[in-house]
N, C-alpha and C positions, 0 to 999 in steps of 0.2 A: 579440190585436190587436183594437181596435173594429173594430165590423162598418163597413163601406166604403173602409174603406182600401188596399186591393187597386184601386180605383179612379180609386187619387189617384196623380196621375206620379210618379216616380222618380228624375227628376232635370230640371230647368227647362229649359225649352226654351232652347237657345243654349249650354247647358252641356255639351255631350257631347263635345266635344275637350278643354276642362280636364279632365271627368272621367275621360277616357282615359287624360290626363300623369298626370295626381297619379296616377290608379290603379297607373304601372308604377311608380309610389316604392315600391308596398307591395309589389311582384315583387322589389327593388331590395334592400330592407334584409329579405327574406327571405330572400334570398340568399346576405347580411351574416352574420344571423342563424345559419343551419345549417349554413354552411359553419365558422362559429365554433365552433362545439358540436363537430365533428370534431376541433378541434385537441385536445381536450382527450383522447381516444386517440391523437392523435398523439405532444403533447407527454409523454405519460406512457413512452410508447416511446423517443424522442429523449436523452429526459433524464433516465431513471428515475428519476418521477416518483411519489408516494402520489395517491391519488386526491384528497387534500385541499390538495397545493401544486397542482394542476391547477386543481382550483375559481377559484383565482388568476384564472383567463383569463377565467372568468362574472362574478368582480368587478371586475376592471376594467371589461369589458366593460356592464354592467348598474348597476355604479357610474356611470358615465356618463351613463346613462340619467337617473341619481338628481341629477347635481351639475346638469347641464346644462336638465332640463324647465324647470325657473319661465324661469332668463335668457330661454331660448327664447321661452316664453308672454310675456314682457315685449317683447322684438322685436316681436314679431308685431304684440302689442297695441298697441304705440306707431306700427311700420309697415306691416308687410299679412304675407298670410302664404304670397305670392310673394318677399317679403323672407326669410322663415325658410327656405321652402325652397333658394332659390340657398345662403343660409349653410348651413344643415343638409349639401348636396351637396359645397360645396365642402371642408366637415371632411370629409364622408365620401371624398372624392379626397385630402387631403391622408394622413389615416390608410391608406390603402390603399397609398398611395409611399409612406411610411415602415415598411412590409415590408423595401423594399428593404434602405435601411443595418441595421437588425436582424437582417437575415439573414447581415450580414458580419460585424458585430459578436457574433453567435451570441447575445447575452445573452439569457436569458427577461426580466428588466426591461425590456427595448427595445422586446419583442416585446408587452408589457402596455402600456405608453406608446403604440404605435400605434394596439394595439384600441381603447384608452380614447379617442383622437381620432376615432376611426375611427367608435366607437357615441357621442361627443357629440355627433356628424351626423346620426345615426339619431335621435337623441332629439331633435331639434331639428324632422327630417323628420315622424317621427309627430306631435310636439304640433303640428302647420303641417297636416297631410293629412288625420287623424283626422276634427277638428271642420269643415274643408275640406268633406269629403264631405257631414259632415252638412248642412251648408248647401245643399248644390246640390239641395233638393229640401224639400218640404213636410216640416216638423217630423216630421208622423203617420207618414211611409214612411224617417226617418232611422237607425232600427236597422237597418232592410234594406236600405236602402243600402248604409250602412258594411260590413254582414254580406257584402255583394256585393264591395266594392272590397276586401275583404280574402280574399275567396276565389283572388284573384290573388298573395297573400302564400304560401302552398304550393306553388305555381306554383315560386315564385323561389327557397324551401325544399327543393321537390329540384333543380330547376338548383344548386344551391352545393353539395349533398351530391354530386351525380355530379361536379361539377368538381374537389369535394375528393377522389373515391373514386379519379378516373383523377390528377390531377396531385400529392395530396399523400399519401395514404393506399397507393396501389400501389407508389408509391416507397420508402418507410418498409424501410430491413434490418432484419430480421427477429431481429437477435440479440436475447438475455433481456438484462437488468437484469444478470444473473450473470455472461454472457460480456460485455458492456459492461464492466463491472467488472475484469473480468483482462486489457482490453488495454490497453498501453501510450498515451499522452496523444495523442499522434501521428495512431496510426493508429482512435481514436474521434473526434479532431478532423475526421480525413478527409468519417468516413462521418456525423458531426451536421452536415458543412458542406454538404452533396450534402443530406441532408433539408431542412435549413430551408431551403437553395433552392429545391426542391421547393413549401413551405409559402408561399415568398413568392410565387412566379409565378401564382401566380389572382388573387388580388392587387392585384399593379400591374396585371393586363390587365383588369380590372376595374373599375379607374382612369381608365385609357384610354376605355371605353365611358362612365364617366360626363359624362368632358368633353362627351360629346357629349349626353344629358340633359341636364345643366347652362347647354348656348346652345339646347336647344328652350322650358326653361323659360323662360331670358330672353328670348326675343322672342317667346314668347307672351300675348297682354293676357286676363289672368283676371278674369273675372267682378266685378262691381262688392261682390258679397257677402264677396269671400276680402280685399277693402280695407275694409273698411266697419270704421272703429274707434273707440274711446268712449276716455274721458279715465280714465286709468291711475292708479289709486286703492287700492294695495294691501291694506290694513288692512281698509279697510271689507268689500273683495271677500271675504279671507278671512274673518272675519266671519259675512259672506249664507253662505257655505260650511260653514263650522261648523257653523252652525244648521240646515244643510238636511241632515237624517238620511238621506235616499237618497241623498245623494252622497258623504257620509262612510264609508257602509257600502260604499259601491260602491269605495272607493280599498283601502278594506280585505280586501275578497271579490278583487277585479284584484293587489293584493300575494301572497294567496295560491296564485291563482291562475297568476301568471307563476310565482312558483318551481315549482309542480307541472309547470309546462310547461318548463322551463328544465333541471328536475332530470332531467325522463323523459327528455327529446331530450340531455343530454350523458352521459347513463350507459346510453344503449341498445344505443351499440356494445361497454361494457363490461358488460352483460348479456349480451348473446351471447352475444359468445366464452369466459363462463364455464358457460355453459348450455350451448351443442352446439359448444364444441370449435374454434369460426374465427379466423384472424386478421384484423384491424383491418380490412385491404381488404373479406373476404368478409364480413364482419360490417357493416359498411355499406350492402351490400343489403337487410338488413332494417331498417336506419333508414328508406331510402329509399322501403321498402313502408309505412312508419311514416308520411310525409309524403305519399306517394301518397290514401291513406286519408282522411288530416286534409283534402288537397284537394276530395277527392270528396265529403265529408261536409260541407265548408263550401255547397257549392253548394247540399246538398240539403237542408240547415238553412236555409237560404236560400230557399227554397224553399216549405217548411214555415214559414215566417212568416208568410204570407198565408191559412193558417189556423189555425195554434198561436199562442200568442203567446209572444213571446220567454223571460217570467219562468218559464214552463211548458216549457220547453225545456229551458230552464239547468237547470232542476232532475231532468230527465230524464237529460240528460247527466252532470252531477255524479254523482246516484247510480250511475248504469254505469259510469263510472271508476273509483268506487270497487269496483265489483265489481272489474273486471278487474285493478285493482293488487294486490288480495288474491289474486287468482290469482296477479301473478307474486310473492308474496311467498310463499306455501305450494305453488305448481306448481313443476314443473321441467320440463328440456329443452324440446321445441316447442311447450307447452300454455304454459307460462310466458312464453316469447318471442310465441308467437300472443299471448297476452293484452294485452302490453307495446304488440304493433304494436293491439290495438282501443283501447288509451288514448287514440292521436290521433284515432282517429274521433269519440270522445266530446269530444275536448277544442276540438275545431274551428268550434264557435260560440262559447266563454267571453270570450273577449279582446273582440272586438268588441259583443256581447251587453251584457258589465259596461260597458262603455264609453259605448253608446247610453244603454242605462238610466241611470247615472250623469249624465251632461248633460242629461237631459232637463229643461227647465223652468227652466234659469240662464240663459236671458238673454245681457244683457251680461256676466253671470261667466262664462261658457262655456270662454271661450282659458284665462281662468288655473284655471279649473277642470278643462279638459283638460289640463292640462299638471300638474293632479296623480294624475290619471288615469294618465299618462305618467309620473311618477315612482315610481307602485306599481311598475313596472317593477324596482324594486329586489330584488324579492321572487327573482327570477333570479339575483340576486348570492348573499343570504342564505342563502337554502332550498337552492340546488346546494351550498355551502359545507358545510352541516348535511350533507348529503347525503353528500358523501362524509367527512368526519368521522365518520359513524354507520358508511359503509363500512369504512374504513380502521379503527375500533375491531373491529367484529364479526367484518372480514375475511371479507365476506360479501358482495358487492353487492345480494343480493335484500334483505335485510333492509334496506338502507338506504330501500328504497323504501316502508317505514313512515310517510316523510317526506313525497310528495308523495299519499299516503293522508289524510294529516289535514287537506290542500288542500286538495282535494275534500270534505272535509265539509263545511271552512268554506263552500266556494260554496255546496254544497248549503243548507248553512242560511241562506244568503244569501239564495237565490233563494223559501225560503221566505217571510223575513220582509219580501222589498221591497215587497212588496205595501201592506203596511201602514206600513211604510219611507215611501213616495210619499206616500202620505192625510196623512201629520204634517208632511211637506216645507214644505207652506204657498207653492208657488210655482204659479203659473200654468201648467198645460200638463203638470204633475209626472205627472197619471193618466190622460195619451191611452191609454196600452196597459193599464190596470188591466179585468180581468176580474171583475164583479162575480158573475157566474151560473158562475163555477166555473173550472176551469182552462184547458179548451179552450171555443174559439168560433171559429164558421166565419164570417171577412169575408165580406161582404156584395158 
């Protein structure tokens, strides 16, 4: 980070009550977020399930993300991005009632069709929050902002996981795929109808708390910056985007990236329990040490950008990921799982990191160029998909996790080449954080 930037504010004066709201968006769809990733041991239980019709739940889910960013970016751009977010909330309230009938109707397609309403809310929220944050505060201190406001996203990461561990995952009968199989239609109807009630009740009451998000948004007046909007000119914007090689690479490093994070966090509770022996419930404690980790380490990433600079981080991280997924790929029992739970400690600056850096220096392209930022998000559909396909082939879970190994190279090499990345960008402002005298340097 240039030296003086540790002395330039954090967020503008008169902004610290919107920064507070939007900040609990990102508690809000983290919550979303990891409580989702559980279903996918849930549902594999429920409905003996392969690891790769599970995946199903991260594409809808993360499909969402993919069909819904631009419309979003267009909202916004056209109205403010107090607009996007009331809409973003109110999918995400509508998709969270629509538990309810799916859990009557039992079907898995029903249950796909909610989350997919449910994350085109999210994905509306992020592309509205993200670029949000970055605004509330001098260009120079807008990576560690953002890095801040999402240090509250793990926060909301295990609140979903322990809601999911007591209400959806404790509940879960215990029987195999095998004894599922030899009972009568009846009495498996019983005990799937008693689970996916289970699955829906966080849910709707989850729902219920957003209504009330939803009217502090509306009657609070945001900052003139989060309206501030330019005349909506698609073509040309993509274009300036194209052309600008750090942000292209940056939507590319964030695709990779979400899937590595998407693939770790929905197959950790299926790590476990194939490594030391627990079920679904008890096995959730270690995801939840897994996101405990990622919290604490966001802070302290956070932290450490007022004398590392961001590009020097990411690539600190990326590589220690990669160590530790090779551990769980050739470790077994608690060295294996210990490894799995340091993945989120490393992974816990990337998302926001690629995201600053990528914006940096567009301008009025910014919304629609966040919002392709937001749509790498797909990479969570994809790469969990791959993920258990490699499972489900080797009949192995560690091996699958070859998949979000070759993530982490990509960022790694990302983080390498941005540098040089920014200098070719040709936009204004591209190389606030470029370190000329080497990797670290102490602000000033």
């Amino acid at each position: 980070m240039a030296a003086g930037t540790s002395k330039l504010s954090l967020i503008k004066p008169g902004n610290l009550w919107p920064f507070l709201l939007i900040t609990s968006l990102f508690f809000l769809w983290g919550l979303a977020n990891n409580m989702t990733d559980t279903l996918l041991a849930a549902f594999k239980r429920i409905m003996s399930m392969s690891d790769f019709q599970t995946s199903w739940i991260q594409l809808a889910f993360y499909g969402a993300y993919f069909c819904l960013a631009l419309p979003a970016a267009i909202l916004i751009k056209k109205y403010s991005y107090k607009t996007g977010i009331l809409v973003g909330l109110g999918l995400f309230i509508l998709g969270s009632l629509l538990f309810y009938p799916a859990s009557i109707t039992m079907a898995y397609s029903h249950f796909l069709i909610a989350l997919y309403v449910l994350a085109g809310g999210l994905s509306i929220l992020e592309t509205a929050a993200n670029p949000y944050i970055v605004a509330m505060g001098p260009e120079e201190t807008g990576t560690r902002r953002l890095n801040l406001a999402q240090s509250f996203n793990p926060i909301g990461s295990i609140t979903g996981v322990l809601l999911s561990k007591i209400f959806i995952l404790s509940q879960l009968n215990l029987s195999s795929a095998d004894e599922r199989a030899s009972m009568d239609q009846a009495q498996l109807a019983a005990i799937q109808s008693e689970e996916l009630t289970s699955v829906m009740g966080p849910y709707v009451g989850v729902a219920l708390f957003l209504v009330l998000i939803w009217l502090a948004v509306k009657f609070t007046n945001m900052p003139k910056a989060s309206d501030a909007g330019a005349k909506l000119d698609l073509l040309p914007t993509f274009k300036r985007l194209l052309k600008t090689p750090h942000y292209v690479w940056a939507v590319v490093a964030q695709f990779f990236y979400v899937g590595a994070q998407i693939g770790v966090w929905s197959y950790t509770i299926r790590y476990v329990m194939q490594e030391i022996q627990l079920n679904e419930d008890d096995a959730s404690s270690y995801y939840m040490a897994a996101l405990i980790l990622f919290m604490v380490s966001r802070f302290v990433f956070t932290a450490l950008m007022r004398y590392v600079s961001p590009r020097s981080l990411l690539l600190l991280s990326a590589a220690a990921a990669s160590v530790c997924t090779l551990l769980v790929i050739y470790g077994s029992g608690y060295l294996g799982v210990y490894a799995l739970i340091g993945i989120s400690g490393c992974m816990s600056l990337m998302f926001p990191t690629i995201y600053g850096m990528g914006i940096r220096g567009l301008g009025d392209d910014t919304k629609i160029g966040g919002s392709g930022l937001i749509m790498a998000i797909l990479g969570g559909a994809v790469i969990t998909a791959v993920q258990g396909y490699v499972s489900d082939l080797t009949q192995d879970i560690s091996m699958a996790f070859y998949v979000p190994l070759v993530c982490f190279v990509v960022v790694a090499l990302y983080a390498i080449a941005s540098g040089k990345l920014e200098r070719n960008s040709g936009r204004p402002g591209s190389e606030a954080e470029a370190l000329p005298g080497g990797m670290f340097q102490k602000a000033g």
